[in-house]
C-alpha positions in Angstrom: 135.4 30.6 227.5 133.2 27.8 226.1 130.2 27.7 224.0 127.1 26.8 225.9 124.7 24.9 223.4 121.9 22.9 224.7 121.2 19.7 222.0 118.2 17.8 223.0 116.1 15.3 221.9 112.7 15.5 224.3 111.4 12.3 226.0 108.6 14.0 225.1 108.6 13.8 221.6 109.3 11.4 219.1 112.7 9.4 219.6 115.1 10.7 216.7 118.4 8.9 215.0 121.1 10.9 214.3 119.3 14.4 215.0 118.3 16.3 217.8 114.6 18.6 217.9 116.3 21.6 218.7 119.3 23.8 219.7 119.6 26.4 222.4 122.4 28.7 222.1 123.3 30.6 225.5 126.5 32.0 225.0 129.5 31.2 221.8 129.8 32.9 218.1 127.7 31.7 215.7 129.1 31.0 212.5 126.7 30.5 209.2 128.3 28.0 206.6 127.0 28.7 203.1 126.0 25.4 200.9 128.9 22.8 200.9 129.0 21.4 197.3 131.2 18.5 196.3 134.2 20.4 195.3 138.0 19.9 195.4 140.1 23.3 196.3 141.3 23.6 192.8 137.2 23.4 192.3 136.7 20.1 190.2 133.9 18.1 190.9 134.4 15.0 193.4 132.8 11.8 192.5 131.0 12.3 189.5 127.9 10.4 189.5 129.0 8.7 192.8 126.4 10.0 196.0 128.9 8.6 198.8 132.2 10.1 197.4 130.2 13.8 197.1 129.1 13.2 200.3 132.8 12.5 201.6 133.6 15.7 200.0 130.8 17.8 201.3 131.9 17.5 204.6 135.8 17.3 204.6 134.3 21.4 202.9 132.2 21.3 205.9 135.2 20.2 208.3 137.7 22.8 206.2 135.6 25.9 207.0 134.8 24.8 210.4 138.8 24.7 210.7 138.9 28.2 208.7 136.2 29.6 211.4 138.2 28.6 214.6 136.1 25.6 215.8 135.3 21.9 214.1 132.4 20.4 212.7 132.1 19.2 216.6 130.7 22.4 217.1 128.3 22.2 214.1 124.4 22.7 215.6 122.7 22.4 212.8 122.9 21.1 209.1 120.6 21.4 206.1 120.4 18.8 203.8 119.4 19.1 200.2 119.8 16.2 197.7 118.8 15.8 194.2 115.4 13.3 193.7 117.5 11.3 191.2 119.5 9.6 194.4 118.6 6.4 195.1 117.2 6.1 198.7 119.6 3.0 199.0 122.3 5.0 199.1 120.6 7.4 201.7 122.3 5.2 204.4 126.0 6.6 203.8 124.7 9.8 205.2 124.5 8.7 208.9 128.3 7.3 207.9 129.8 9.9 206.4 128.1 12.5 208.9 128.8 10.7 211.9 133.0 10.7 211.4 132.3 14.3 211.8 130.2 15.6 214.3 129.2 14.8 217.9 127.4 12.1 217.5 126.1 12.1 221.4 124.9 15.2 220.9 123.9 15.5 217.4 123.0 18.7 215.4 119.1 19.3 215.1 118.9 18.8 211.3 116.9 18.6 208.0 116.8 17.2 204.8 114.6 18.0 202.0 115.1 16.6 198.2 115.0 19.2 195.2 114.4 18.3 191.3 118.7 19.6 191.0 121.1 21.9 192.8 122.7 25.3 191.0 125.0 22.6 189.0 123.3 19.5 187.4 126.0 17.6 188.3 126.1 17.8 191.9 123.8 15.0 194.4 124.4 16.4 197.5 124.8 20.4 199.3 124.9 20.7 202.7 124.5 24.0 205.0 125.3 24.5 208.7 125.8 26.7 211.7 127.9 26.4 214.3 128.5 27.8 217.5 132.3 28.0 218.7 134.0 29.1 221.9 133.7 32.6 222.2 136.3 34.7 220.9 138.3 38.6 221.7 138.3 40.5 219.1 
């Protein structure tokens, strides 16, 4: 059996980019991702200094626990973005890229993004949380 998620994006409301206003979940598991820091599996720090290349990092994390949970960042339904201030909004752009080589992007996850003075380590730009909803499973 398949997850049954309803991703919209109202014609009532504001058009959105990237996002949709809510999620609906009718039947599937729902998984909770903690934070996804920029981390290698031997835990060293990705892309010191470097927004895109933590970003990368974040979600191939993201895509790696998806894996781990039995479904894919396909089935992601919402992410939760939270960035240090320090970033420069120029580089806000590589979000949308980075993001988009991983989830549907026809029906994208309702999401949010906030900025915050630092994360738990003062070296890392970007954490990212999610839940997902995958196929149901027997247990």
């Amino acid at each position: 059996m398949y997850a049954d998620v309803q991703l919209a994006r109202p014609a009532s409301m504001h058009p959105t980019r990237g996002y949709s206003q809510f999620a609906r979940i009718k039947t599937g598991d729902v998984v909770y991702f903690a934070g996804q820091v920029p981390l290698d599996p031997a835990g060293a720090l990705v892309g010191p200094s470097d927004f895109k290349a933590q970003l990368e990092r974040v979600f191939a994390n993201l895509d790696l626990a998806a894996r781990a949970a039995g479904g894919s960042c396909r089935d992601i339904v919402k992410l939760n973005y939270f960035c240090v201030e320090s970033v420069d909004p120029a580089l806000l752009r590589h979000v949308s890229e980075v993001r988009d080589r991983y989830v549907d992007i026809e029906r994208p996850p309702a999401s949010t993004f906030v900025f915050v003075s630092r994360l738990v380590r003062p070296e890392w730009l970007v954490e990212v949380e999610a839940v997902g909803v995958f196929a149901e499973t027997s247990a």
